[in-house]
N, C-alpha and C positions, 0 to 999 in steps of 0.2 A: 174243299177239294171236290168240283162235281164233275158228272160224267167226262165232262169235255176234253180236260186233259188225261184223263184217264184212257182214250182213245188214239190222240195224237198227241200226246207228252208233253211237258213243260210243268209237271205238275213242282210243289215244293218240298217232295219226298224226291221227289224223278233230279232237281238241282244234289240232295245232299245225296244222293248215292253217287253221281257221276264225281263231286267231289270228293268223296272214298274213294272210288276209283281211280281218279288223280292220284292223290296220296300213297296210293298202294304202290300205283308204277314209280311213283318216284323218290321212295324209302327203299324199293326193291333195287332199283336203277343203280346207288349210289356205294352197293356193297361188290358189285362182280365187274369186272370185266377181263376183255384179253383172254377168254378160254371157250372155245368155241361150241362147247356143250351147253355152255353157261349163254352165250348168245342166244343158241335156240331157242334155248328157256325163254327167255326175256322174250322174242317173238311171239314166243306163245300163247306168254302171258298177256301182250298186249295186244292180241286177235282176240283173245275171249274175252278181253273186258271190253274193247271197242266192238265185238260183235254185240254184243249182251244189248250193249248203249245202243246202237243203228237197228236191232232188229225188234227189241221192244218198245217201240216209242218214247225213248227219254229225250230224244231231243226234236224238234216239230220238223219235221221234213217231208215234201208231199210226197206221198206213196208216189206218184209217175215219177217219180227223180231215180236216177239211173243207179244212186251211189244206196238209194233204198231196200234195193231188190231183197226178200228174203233169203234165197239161196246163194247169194255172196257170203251174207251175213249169217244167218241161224243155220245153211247148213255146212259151208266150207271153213269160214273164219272160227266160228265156233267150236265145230265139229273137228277133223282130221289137223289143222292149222290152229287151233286154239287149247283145250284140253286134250286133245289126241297128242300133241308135240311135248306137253306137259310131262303126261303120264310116260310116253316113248323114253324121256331122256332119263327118267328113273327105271325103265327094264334094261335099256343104255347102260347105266350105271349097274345095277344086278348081272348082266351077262359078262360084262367085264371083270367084275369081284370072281365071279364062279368060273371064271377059266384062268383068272391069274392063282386062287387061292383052294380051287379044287382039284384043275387040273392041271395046276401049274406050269401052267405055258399060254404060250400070246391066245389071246380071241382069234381065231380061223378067220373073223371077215372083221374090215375095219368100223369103228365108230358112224363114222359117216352112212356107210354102205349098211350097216345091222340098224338106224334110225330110222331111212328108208321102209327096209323090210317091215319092221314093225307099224309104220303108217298104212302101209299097202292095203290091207283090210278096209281100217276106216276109210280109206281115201274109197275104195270099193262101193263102199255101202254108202259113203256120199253121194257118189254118182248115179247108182240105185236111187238111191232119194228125189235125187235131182231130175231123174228121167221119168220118175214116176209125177213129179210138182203135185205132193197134198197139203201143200200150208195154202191156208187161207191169205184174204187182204192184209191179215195182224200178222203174219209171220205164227198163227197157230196151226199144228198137224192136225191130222185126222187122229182119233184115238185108238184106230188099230195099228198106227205108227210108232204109238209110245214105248211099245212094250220092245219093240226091235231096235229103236235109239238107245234104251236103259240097259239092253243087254250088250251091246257093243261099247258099253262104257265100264258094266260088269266084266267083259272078257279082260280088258286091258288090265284091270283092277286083280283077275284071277291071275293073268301073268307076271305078273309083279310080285302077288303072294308065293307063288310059288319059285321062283327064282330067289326068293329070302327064304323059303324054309329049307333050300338045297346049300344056302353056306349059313348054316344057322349054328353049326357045331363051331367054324370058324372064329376061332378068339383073335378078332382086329386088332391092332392097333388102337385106331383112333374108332370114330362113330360113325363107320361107314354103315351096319346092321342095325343101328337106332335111327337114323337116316330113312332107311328104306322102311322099317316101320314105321316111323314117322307119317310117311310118303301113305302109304297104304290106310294108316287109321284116318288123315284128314283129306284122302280122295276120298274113301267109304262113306266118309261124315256128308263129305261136299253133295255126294253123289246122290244120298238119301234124303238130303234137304232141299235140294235141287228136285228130285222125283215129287216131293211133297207142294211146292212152290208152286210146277211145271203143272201138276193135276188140277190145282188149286187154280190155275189161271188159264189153262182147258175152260175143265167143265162150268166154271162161273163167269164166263165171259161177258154175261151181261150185270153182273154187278162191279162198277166203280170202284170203290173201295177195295175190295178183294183183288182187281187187276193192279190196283195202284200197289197195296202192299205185297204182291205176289213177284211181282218185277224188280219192286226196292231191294227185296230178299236175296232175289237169287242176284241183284247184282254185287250188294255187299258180302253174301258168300263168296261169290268166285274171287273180291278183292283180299276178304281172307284168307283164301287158298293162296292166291299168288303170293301174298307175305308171307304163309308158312312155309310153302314150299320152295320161298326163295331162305328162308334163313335155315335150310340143312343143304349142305354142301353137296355139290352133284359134281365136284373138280376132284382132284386128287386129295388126298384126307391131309396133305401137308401145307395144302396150301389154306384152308380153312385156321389150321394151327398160327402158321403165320402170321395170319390177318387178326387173327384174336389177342399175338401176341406182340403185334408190332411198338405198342407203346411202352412195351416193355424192354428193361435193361439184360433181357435175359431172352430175347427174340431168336428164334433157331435162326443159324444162318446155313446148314446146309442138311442132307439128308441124316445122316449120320447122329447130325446133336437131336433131332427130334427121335431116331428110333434111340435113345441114347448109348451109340457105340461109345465104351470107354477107352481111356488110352490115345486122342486124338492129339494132343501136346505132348507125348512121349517124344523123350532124343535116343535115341540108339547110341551106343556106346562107340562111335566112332570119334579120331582125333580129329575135336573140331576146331584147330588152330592150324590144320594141314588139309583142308579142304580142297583136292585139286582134280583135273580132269585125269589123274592115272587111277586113283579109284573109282569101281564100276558104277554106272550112274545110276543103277535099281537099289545100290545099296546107299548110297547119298539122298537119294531121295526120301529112304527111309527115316533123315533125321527132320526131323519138323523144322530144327534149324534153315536148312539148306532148300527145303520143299517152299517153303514160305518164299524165300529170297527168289527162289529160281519161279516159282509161280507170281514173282510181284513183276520179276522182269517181263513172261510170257505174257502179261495183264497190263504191258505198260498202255498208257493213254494214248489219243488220237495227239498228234504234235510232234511225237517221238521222233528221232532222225533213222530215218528210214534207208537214207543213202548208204549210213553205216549195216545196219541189218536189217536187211530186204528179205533173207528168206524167212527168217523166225518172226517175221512180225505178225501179230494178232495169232499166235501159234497156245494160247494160254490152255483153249477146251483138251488139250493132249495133256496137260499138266493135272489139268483138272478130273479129270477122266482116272488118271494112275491111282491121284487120292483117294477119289471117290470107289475103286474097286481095291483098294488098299483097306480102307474100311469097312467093306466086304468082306475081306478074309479075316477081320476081327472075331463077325459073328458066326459063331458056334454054327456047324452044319447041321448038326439035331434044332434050331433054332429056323426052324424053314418060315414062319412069319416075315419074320423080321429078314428076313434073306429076299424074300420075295418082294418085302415093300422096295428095297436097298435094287435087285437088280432089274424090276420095273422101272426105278426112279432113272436108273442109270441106262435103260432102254431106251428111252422113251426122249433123255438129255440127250445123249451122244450117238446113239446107232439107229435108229430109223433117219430116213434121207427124210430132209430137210427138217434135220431137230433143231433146237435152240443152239446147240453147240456140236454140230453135229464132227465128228473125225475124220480123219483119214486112215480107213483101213483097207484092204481087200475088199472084192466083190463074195470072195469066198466064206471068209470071215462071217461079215456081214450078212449073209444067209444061213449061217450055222447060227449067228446067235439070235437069229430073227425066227428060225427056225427050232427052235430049243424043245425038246420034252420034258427040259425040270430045269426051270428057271430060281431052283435050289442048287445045282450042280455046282462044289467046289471051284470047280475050272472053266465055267464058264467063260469069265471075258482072257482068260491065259493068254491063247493067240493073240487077240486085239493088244493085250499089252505088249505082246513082243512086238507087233508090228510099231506101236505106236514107239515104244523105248528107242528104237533103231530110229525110227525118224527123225526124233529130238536128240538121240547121239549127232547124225549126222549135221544134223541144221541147228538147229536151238543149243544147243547144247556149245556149240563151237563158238557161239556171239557170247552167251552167258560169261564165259571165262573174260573174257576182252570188257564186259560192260561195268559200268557204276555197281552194280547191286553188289556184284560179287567182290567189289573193292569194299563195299561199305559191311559186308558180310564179314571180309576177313578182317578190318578194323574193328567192328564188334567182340570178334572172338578172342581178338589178340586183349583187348583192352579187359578180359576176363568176364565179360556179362552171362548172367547165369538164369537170364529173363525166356524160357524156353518159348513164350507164349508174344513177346516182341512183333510187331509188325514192321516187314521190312519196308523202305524207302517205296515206295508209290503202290505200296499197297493198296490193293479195291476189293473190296467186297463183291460189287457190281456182278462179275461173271461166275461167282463161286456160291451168289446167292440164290437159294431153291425156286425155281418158277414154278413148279409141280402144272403143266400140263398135261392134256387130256387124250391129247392125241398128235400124230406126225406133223400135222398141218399147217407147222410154223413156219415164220419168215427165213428166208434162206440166211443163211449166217455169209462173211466174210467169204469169199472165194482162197482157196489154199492156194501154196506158191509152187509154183513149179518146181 
């Protein structure tokens, strides 16, 4: 390896690091998607390793070439769009922990909007950079440049730390506060070997060898960062659980079996061989029996005759909604954990506009529980249930009696079956299965019926 490619790349260290870098994006690639924090990520990741590759010479490219420019590359892609995006989605992730589980109530400004914020800075000091132009023909700074790069990588790194020692008393769930340490020990590591690399390929710019392995370094660190900090979860902690458990015969299927509410295949001691519309529907609901049948009908499939019942169709997220805060009032109110994962989860599904499933409640409603100062409060969703029960009285509730399910429901009961846990006739998982998203910013569900 002599000088030559050590200037303008192509060297056979300059090949195996780019193919780590490949590798890196595309083991990371194959674990996330569909969560839009999680997209960032991935952006991010792949601005710093393709800046790394474009600004250090790994691949032969004449410097006049347009796509060359240092300050595309070492100081935008790299900088504020590359590790800056990285580090952002884990204070992201810390700001949201501490105001669901410290202050128990929503984040004051949204995901999207609080990401922003936190680039502001580095984007700042980019352009500072950028106005000033001290990188040489190599994409190398000036060395009185070094010391204000390392500390705006240090701040982001202090804000991190400290956003983990503020929910550190916090007993999770799942490994959201391993996570965030995680995040902190191999930025720190990243950032220190990075500093060592970076000096090392400064001040020795006329030795060969030393730029060749200085370059390799820092590009297979950044490629180890992006894998580790892609295999700790930056999504909701239920969905990590999921993914780990899907090949198993014991896969959570909704919020509830992961915080393990118990008592979810309970029948309530009502006459299940007289199942009719004269009893109240909040207490029918109550038996698993009947919650199952009448959520299989609300879940029925695209094909269904629609001619017959037009206004309850695709009416299932109201069904689903009742369970899922039925479940809620399992957990013990001294149990605020576990309350808080349960009605974030149920926040975040049904009542922010455009959620996954999102309902139909009041505007008023809906501002109170978006609104909440203790998303521990016994009574939280109360209202929204009553809005939504009266709905499904009036609509859903009146095709139910008329349909297949509830005929095949009462022949079940009549014929004695004592199987509490039965799946009724076109039962789906599909809509009652955990997405655990990040934020409002989902696709608009089904339009409701007039």
């Amino acid at each position: 390896m002599g000088g030559g490619c050590a200037l303008s790349g192509g060297c056979s260290t300059d090949y195996a690091a780019v193919a780590i870098a490949s590798a890196a994006l595309a083991l990371r690639g194959k674990k996330y998607s569909g969560i839009w924090l999680v997209i960032v990520q991935i952006v991010g990741s792949i601005d710093l390793l393709l800046s790394l590759v474009m600004s250090i010479n790994f691949l032969k490219i004449k410097h006049g070439h347009p796509w060359k420019s240092c300050y595309l590359w070492a100081v935008w892609a790299e900088g504020p769009f590359g590790f800056g995006l990285l580090m952002s989605c884990r204070i992201v992730q810390g700001f949201q922990l501490y105001h669901f589980f410290v202050k128990h109530r929503l984040p004051p400004i949204r995901p999207s909007i609080m990401l922003v914020v936190i680039l502001l800075p580095w984007i700042c000091g980019a352009a500072v950079f950028h106005w000033n132009k001290p990188l040489n023909h190599r994409c190398h700074m000036q060395t009185q440049w070094v010391i204000p790069v390392m500390c705006i990588h240090g701040l982001y790194i202090a804000c991190l730390v400290g956003i983990t020692l503020s929910i550190r008393h916090i007993e999770f769930r799942f490994s959201e506060f391993k996570d965030l340490l995680q995040a902190i020990i191999v930025s720190t590591i990243a950032v220190g070997f990075w500093i060592v690399a970076y000096v090392m390929n400064e001040i020795h710019e006329d030795i060969p060898w030393v730029q060749i392995f200085s370059r390799f370094s820092l590009l297979v660190m950044a490629s180890i960062l992006v894998l580790l900090f892609f295999s700790m979860s930056v999504s909701q902690p239920l969905h990590s659980q999921i993914r780990l458990r899907k090949q198993e015969s014991s896969a959570f299927m909704t919020m509830g079996e992961a915080l393990g509410i118990t008592g979810r295949g309970s029948v309530k001691k009502i006459n299940e061989t007289h199942f009719d519309q004269n009893h109240p529907l909040d207490k029918l609901l109550e038996n698993k029996r009947f919650r199952m049948s009448f959520m299989s009908f609300a879940d029925r499939p695209p094909g269904y005759d629609k001619s017959v019942f037009k206004c309850s169709y695709f009416a299932g997220e109201s069904v689903h909604f009742y369970e899922e805060v039925y479940d809620l009032k399992k957990i013990p109110v001294d149990d605020s954990i576990r309350r808080i994962y349960m009605s974030r989860h149920i926040i975040e599904k049904y009542i922010v506009t455009g959620a996954e499933m999102e309902i139909n409640i009041s505007h008023r409603t809906h501002q109170e529980i978006l609104g909440t100062s203790d998303l521990t409060h016994p009574n939280l969703f109360d209202n929204a249930v009553a809005e939504i029960l009266q709905l499904i009285k009036l609509n859903l509730a009146k095709d139910y009696w008329l349909s297949m399910h509830f005929v095949k429901l009462k022949e079940e009961m009549e014929r004695g079956s004592n199987v509490p846990e039965l799946m009724p006739l076109d039962y789906s998982p599909r809509v009652s299965f955990v997405r655990c998203t990040d934020d409002p910013f989902c696709e608009e569900h089904t339009a409701n019926c007039n």
